[in-house]
KOLFI-910892 format. One record per residue (C-alpha): x, y, z. Coordinates in steps of 0.05 Angstrom, whole numbers, plus 32768, in hexadecimal, padded with zeros to 4 digits. Layout:
- X:Y:Z
...
***
This chain:
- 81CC:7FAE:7F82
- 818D:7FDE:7F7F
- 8168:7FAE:7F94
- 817E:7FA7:7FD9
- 8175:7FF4:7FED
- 813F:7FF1:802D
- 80F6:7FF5:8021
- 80CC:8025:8045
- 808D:8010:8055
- 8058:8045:8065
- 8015:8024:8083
- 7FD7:804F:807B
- 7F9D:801B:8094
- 7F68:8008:8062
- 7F50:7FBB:8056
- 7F95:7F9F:805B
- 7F8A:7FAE:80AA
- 7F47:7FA9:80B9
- 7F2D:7F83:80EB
- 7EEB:7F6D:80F2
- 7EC2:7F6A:8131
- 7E7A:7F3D:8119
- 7E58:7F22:80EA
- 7E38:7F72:80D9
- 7E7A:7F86:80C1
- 7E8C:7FB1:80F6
- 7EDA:7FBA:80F6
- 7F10:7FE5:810C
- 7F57:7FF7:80EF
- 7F85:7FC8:8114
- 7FC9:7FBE:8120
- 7FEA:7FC1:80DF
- 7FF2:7F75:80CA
- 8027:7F8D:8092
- 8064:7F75:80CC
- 8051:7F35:80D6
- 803F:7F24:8087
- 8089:7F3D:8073
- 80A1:7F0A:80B3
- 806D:7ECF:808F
- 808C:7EDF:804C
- 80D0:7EDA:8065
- 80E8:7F1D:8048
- 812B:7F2C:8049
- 8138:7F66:8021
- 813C:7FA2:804F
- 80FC:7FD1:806A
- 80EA:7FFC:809B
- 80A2:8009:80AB
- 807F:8041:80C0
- 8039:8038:80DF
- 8027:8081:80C7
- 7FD7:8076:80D0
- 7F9B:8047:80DF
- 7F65:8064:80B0
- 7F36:804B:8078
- 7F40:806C:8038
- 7F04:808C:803A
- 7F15:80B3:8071
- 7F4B:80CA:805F
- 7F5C:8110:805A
- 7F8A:8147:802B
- 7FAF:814F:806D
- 7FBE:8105:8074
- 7FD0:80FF:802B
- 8001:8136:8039
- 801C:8114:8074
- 8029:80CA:804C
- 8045:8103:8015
- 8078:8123:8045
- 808E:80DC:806E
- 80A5:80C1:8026
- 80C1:8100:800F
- 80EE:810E:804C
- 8105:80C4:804F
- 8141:80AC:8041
- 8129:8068:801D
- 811C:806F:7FCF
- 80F0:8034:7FCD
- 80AE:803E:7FEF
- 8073:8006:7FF5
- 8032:802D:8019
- 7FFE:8008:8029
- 7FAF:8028:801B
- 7F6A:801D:801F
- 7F53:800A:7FD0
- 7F1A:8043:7FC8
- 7F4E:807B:7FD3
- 7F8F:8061:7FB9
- 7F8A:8083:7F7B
- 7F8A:80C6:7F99
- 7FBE:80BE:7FC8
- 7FE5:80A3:7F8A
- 7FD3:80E9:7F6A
- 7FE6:810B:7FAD
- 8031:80EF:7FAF
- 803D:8107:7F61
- 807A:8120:7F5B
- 80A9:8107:7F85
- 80F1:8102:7F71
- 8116:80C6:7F6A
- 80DC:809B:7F90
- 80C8:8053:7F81
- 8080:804D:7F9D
- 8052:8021:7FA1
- 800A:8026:7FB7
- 7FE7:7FDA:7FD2
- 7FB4:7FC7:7FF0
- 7F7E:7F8B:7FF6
- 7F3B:7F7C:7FE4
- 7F3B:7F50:802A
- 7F55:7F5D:806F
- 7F97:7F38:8074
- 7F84:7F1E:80B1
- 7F4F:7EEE:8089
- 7F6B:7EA6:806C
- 7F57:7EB8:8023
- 7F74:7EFE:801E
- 7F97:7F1A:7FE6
- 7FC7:7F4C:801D
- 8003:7F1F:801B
- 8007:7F18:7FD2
- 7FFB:7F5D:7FC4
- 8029:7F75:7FF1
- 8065:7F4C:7FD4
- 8050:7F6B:7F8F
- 805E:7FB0:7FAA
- 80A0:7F94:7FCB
- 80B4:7F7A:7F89
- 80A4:7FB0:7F61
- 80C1:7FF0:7F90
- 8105:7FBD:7F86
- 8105:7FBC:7F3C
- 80D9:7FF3:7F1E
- 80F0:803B:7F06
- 80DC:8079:7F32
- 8097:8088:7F34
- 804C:8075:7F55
- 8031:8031:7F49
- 7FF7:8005:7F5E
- 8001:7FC1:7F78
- 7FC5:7F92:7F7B
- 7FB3:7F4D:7F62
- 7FEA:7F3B:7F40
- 7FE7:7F7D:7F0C
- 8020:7FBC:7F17
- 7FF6:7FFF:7F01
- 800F:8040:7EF6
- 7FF2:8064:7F24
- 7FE1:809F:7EF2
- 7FB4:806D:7ECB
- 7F88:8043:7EFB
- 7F47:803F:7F12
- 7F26:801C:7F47
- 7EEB:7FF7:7F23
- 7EB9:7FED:7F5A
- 7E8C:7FC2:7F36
- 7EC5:7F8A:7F2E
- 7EE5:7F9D:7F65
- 7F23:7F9C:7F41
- 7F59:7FDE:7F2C
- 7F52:7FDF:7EEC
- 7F79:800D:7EB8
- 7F5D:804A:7E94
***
């Protein structure tokens, strides 16, 4: 069954893993939480993750685009969830564009999944789901919506992706 071919799971950082520090919203990229929310979800279906970098999305760099780039293409999984910053995903999305015979998708949260009321483990089943049973190709993941990743936009003022 397709379904059960191993996920990779690429973290990148971004609001999924921050952690904050006081009430000024000082924060760092933490220890990817993405682990433990597949062990709370009870996940069976198989995955591998790779804890490729600890940066926000703003700070990210052509170089580190390259580098998420190259760790999907030369894997052997076909089904690839990477997690992201929001303000960014879009053009990492753009930077992983033709890649052969990949299922990816791109999630993130709008609150640190370390907070009670974040939207991290929700989203992040989404993109399980969806690198299981969608057709090659880049897709966003987030509150409860699958995007192509070709026709999304992050609309700040709602704070919400949004479609083009």
């Amino acid at each position: 069954m397709p379904g059960r071919e191993p996920v990779l799971v690429v973290t990148t950082g971004g609001t999924i893993d921050k952690q904050y520090f006081d009430a000024l919203s000082e924060y760092q990229i933490a220890e990817s939480m993405i682990a433990a929310l597949l062990r709370v979800g009870r996940v069976t279906q198989p995955f591998r993750i790779v804890e490729l970098m600890r940066k926000d999305s703003l700070e990210l760099t052509d170089a580190d685009r390259a580098l998420i780039r190259t760790t999907i293409e030369t894997a052997p999984e076909h089904r690839v969830v990477v997690t992201h910053g929001t303000d960014t995903m879009t053009a990492t999305a753009a930077a992983l564009g033709g890649l052969p015979g990949k299922t990816i998708a791109l999630v993130g949260a709008l609150a640190p999944a370390r907070f009670v009321e974040s939207d991290a483990p929700f989203n992040l089943g989404m993109a399980l789901a969806c690198v299981q049973v969608a057709p090659p190709g880049i897709y966003i993941t987030m509150n409860g919506t699958v995007f192509d990743a070709t026709m999304v936009v992050k609309d700040r003022s709602r704070n919400a992706f949004v479609e083009r």
